[in-house]
C-alpha positions as CSV (number, residue, x, y, z in Angstrom):
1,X,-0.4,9.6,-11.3
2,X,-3.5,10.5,-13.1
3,X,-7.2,11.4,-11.8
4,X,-8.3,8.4,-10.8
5,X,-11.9,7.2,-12.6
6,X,-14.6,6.7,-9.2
7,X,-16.9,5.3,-11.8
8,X,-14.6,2.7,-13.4
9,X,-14.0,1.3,-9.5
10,X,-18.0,1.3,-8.7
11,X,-18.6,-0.8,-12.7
12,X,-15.7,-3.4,-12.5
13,X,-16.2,-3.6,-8.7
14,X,-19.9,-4.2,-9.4
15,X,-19.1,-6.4,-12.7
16,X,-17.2,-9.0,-9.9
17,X,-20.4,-8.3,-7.9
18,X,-18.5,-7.0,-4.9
19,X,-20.0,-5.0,-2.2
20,X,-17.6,-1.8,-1.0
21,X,-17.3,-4.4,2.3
22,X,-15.9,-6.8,-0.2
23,X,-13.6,-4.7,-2.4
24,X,-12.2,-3.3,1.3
25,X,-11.5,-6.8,2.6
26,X,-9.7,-8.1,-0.9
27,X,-7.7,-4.8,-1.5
28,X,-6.8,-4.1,2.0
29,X,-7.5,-0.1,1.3
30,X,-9.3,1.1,4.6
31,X,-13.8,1.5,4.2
32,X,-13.3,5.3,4.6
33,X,-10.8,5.9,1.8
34,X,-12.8,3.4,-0.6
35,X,-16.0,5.4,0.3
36,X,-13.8,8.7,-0.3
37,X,-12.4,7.8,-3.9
38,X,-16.2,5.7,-4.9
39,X,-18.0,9.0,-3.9
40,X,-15.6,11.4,-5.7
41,X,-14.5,13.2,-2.9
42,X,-10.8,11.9,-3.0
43,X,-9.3,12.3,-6.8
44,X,-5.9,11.6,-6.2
45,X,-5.6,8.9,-4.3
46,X,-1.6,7.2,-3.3
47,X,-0.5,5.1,-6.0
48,X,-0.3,2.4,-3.5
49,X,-4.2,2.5,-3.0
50,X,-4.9,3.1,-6.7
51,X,-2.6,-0.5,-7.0
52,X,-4.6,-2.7,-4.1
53,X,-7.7,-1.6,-5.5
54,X,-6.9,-2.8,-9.2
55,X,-4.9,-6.1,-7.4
56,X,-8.5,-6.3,-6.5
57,X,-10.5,-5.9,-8.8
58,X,-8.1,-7.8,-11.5
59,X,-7.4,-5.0,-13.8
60,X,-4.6,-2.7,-14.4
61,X,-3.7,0.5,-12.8
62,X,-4.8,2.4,-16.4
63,X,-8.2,1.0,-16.4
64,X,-9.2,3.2,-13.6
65,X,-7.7,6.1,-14.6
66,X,-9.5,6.2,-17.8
């Protein structure tokens, strides 16, 4: 899996007009490893996370890696 984008989850997250609260409730990815990725401090995250989030935000998987 690629280097996941932080900045493509903080614009289509924001797009939906989701707070991080939000995004954590819908994807089911814990606050702490949302805040991690968002804030660039986590690059890599499991596929499995990297899927929930884009489940989420209704996108694909290759939309945040870009």
């Amino acid at each position: 899996m690629g280097l996941i984008n932080s900045e493509n989850i903080k614009k289509y997250r924001n797009k939906l007009g989701l707070t991080q609260d939000d995004l954590v409730r819908k994807s089911g990815v814990k606050h702490t490893t949302l805040t991690k990725i968002e804030g660039d401090f986590v690059k890599k995250p499991s596929v499995q996370v990297i899927a929930k989030i884009a489940k989420a935000l209704d996108v694909s998987v290759e939309d945040l890696l870009k």
